[in-house]
Each structure stands twice: as structure tokens, then as C-alpha cells.
Gaussian input, Z-matrix of N, CA and C with variables (Angstrom, degrees):
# hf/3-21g

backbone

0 1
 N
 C     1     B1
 C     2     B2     1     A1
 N     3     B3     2     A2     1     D1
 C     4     B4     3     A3     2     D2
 C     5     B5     4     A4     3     D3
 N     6     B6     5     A5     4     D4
 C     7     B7     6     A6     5     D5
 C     8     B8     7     A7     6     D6
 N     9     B9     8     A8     7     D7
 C    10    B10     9     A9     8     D8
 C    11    B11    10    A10     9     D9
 N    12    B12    11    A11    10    D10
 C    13    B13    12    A12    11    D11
 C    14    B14    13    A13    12    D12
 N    15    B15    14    A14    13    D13
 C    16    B16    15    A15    14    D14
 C    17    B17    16    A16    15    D15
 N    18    B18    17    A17    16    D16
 C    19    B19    18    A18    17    D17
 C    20    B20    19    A19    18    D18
 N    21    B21    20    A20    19    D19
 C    22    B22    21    A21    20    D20
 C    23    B23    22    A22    21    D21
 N    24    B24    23    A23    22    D22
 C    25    B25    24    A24    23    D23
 C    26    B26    25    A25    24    D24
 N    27    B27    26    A26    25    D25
 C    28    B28    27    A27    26    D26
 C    29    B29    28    A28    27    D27
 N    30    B30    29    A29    28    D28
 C    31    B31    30    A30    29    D29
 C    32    B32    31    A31    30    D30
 N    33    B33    32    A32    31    D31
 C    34    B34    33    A33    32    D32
 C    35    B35    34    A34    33    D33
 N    36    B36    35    A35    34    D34
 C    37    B37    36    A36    35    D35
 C    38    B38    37    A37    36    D36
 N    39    B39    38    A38    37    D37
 C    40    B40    39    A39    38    D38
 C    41    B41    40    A40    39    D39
 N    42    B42    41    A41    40    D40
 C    43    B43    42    A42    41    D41
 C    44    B44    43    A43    42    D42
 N    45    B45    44    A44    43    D43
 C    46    B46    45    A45    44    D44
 C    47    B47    46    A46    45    D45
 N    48    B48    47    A47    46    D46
 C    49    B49    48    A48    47    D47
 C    50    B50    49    A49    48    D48
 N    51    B51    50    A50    49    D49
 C    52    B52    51    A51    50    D50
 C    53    B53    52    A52    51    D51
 N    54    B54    53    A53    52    D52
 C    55    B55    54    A54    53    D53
 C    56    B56    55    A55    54    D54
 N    57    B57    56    A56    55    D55
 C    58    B58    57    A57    56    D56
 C    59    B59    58    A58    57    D57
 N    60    B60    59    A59    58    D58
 C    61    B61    60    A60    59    D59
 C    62    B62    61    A61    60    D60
 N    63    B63    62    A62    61    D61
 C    64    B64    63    A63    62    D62
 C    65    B65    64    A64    63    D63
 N    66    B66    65    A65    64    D64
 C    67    B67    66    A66    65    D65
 C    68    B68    67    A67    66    D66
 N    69    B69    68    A68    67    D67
 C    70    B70    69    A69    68    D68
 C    71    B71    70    A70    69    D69
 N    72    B72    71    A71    70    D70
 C    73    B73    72    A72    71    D71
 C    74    B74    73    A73    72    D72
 N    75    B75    74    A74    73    D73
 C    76    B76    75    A75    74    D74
 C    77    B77    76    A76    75    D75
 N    78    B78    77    A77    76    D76
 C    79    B79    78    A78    77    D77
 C    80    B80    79    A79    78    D78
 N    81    B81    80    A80    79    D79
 C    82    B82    81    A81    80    D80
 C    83    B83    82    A82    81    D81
 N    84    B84    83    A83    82    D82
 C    85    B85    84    A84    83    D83
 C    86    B86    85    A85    84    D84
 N    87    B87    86    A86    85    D85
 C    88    B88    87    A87    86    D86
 C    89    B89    88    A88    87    D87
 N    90    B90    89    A89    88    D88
 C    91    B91    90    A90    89    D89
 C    92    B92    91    A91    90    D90
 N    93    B93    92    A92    91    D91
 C    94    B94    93    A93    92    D92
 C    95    B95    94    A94    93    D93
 N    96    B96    95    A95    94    D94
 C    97    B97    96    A96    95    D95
 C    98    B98    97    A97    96    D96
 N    99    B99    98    A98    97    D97
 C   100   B100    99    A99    98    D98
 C   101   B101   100   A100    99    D99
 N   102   B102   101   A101   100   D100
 C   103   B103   102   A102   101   D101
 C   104   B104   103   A103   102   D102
 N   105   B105   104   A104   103   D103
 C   106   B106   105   A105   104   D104
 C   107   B107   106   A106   105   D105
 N   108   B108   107   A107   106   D106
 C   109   B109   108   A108   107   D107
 C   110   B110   109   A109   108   D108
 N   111   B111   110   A110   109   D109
 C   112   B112   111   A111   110   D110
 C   113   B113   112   A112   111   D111
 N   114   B114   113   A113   112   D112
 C   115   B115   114   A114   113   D113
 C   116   B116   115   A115   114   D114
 N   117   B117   116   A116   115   D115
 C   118   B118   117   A117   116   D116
 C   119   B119   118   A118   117   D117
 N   120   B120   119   A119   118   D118
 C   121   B121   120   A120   119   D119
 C   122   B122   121   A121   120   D120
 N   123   B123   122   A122   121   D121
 C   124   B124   123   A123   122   D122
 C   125   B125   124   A124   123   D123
 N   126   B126   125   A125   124   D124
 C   127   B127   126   A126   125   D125
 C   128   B128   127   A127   126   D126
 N   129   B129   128   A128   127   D127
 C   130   B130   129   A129   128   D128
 C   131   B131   130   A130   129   D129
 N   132   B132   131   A131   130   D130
 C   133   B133   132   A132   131   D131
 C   134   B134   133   A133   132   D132
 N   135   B135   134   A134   133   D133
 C   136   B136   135   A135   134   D134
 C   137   B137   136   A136   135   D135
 N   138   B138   137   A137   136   D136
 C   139   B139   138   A138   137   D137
 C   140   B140   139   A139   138   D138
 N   141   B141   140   A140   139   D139
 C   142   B142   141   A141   140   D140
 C   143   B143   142   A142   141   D141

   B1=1.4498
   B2=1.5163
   B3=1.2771
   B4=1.2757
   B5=1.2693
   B6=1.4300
   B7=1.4812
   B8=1.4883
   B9=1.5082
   B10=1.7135
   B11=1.6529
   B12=1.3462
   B13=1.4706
   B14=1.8375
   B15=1.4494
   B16=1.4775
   B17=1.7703
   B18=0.9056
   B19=1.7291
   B20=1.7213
   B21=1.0018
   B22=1.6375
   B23=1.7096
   B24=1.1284
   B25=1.5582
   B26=1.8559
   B27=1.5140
   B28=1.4812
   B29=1.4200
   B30=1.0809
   B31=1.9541
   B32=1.1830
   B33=1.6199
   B34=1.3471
   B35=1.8080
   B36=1.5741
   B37=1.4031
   B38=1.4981
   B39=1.7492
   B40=1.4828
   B41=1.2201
   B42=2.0409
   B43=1.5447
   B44=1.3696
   B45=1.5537
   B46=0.8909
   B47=2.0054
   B48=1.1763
   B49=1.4285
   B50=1.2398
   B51=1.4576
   B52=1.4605
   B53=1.3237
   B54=1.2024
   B55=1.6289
   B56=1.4042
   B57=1.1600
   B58=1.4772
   B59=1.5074
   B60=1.7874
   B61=1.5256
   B62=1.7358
   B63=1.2016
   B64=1.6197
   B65=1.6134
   B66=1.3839
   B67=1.6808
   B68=1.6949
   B69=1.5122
   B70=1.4811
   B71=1.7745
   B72=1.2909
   B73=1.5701
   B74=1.2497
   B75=1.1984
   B76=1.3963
   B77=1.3907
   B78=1.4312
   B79=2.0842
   B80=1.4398
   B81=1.2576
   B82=1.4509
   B83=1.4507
   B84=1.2386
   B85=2.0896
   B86=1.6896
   B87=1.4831
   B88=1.6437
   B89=1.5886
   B90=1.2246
   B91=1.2279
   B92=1.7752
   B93=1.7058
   B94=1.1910
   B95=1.2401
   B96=1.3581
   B97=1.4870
   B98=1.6868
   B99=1.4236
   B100=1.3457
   B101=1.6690
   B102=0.9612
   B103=1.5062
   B104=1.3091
   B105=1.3952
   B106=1.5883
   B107=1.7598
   B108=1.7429
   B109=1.3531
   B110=1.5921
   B111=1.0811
   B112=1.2755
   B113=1.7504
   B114=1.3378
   B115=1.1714
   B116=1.2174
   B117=0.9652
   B118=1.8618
   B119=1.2495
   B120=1.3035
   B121=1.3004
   B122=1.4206
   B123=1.4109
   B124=1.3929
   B125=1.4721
   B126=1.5524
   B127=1.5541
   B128=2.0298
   B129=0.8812
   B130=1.5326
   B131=1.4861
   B132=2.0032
   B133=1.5203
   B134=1.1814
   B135=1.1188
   B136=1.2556
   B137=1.2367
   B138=1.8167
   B139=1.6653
   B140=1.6838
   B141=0.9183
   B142=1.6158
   B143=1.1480
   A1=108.67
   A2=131.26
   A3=150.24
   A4=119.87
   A5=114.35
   A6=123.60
   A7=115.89
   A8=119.22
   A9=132.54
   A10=91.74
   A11=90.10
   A12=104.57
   A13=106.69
   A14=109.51
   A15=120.92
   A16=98.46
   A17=112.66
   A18=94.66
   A19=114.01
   A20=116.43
   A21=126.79
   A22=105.47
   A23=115.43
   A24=115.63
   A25=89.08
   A26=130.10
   A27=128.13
   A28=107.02
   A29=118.79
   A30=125.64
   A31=112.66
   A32=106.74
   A33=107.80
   A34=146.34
   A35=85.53
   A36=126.92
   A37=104.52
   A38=94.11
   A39=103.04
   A40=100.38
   A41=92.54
   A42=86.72
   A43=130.14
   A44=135.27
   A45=135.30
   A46=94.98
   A47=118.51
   A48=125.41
   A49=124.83
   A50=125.50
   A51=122.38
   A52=93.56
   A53=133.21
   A54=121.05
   A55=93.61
   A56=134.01
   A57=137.90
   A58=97.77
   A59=125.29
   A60=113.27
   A61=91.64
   A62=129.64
   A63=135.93
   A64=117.31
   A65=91.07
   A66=80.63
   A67=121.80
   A68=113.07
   A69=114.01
   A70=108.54
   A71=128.15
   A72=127.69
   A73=108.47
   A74=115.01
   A75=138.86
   A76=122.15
   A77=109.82
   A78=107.20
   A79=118.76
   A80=102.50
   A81=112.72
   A82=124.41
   A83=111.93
   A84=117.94
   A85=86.14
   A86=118.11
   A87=98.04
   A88=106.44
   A89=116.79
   A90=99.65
   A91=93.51
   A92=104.29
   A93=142.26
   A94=136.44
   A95=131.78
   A96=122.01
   A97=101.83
   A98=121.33
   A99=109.83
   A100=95.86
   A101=144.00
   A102=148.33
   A103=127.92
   A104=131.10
   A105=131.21
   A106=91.11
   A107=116.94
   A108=100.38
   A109=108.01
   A110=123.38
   A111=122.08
   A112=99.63
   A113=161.22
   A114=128.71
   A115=135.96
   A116=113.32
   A117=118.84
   A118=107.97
   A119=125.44
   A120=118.54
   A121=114.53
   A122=121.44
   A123=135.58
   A124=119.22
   A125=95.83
   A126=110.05
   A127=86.58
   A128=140.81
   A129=143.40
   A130=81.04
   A131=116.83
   A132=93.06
   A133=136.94
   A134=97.12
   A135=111.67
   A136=144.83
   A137=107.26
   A138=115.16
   A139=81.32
   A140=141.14
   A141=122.93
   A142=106.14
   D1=149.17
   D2=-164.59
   D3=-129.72
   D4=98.75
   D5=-158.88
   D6=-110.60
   D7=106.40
   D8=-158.20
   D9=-116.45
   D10=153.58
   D11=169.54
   D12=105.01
   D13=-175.28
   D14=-149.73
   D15=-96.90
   D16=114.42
   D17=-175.61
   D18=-42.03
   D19=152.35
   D20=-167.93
   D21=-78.18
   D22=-41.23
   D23=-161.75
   D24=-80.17
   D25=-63.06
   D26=-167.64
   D27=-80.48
   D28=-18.11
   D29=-151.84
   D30=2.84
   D31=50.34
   D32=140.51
   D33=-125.42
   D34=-3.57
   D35=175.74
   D36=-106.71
   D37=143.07
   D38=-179.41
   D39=-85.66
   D40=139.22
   D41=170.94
   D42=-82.47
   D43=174.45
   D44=-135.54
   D45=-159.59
   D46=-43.61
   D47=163.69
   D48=-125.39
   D49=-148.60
   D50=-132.61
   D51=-177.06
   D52=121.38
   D53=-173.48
   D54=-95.70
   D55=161.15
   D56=-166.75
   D57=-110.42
   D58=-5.08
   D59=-166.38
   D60=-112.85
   D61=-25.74
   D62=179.22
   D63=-112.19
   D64=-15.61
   D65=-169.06
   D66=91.32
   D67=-18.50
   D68=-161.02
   D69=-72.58
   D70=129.90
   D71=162.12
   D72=-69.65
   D73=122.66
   D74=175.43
   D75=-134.39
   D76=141.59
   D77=172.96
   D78=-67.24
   D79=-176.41
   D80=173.32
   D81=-50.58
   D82=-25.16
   D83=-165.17
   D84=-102.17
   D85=-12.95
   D86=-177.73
   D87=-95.53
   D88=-13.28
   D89=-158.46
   D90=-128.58
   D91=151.44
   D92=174.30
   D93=-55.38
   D94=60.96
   D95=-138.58
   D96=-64.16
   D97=-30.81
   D98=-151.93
   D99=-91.25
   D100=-35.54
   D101=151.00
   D102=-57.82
   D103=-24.98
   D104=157.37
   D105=97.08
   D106=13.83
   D107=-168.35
   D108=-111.01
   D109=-167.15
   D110=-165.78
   D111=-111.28
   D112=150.90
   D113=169.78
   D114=-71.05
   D115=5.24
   D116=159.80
   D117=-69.73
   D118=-43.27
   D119=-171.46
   D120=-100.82
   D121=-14.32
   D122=151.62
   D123=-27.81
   D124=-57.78
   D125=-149.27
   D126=-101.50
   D127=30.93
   D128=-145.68
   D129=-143.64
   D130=-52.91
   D131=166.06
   D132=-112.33
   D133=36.27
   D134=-170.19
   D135=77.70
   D136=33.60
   D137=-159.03
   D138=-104.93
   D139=1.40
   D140=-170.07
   D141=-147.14

């Protein structure tokens, strides 16, 4: 899959992933490598 556009949480960085629990595209500083989550939803369960 091929993921374009501004990450959702900073929209100012291209995104780069895909949180697997919202769906949201997000860059590298938003998202969670070891959980697949984005940090909104990271920190929602408590991984951050």
C-alpha cells in the first residue's frame, strides 16, 4: 500500500504510515513502530 499526503496528527510532515487502530496517515515522530499505532491512539492505551 502507498501512503500520500500530510500526516494527520502534525500536517506538516509527509506521511509515511497508517495506524492499524484509526486508520489515520501519519509520519515518522507520530507514529509507534512497536504497536502499529499512531500516538493518539498509542497513548489512549497506554503504550506512551
Amino acid at each position: 500500500m502507498s501512503i500520500h499526503g500530510l500526516c494527520q496528527v502534525c500536517e506538516s510532515m509527509a506521511a509515511e504510515q497508517q495506524c492499524q487502530q484509526c486508520g489515520a496517515l501519519v509520519c515518522h515522530t507520530h507514529y509507534d513502530e512497536e504497536t502499529g499505532l499512531c500516538i493518539n491512539c498509542a497513548s489512549a492505551v497506554g503504550s506512551r
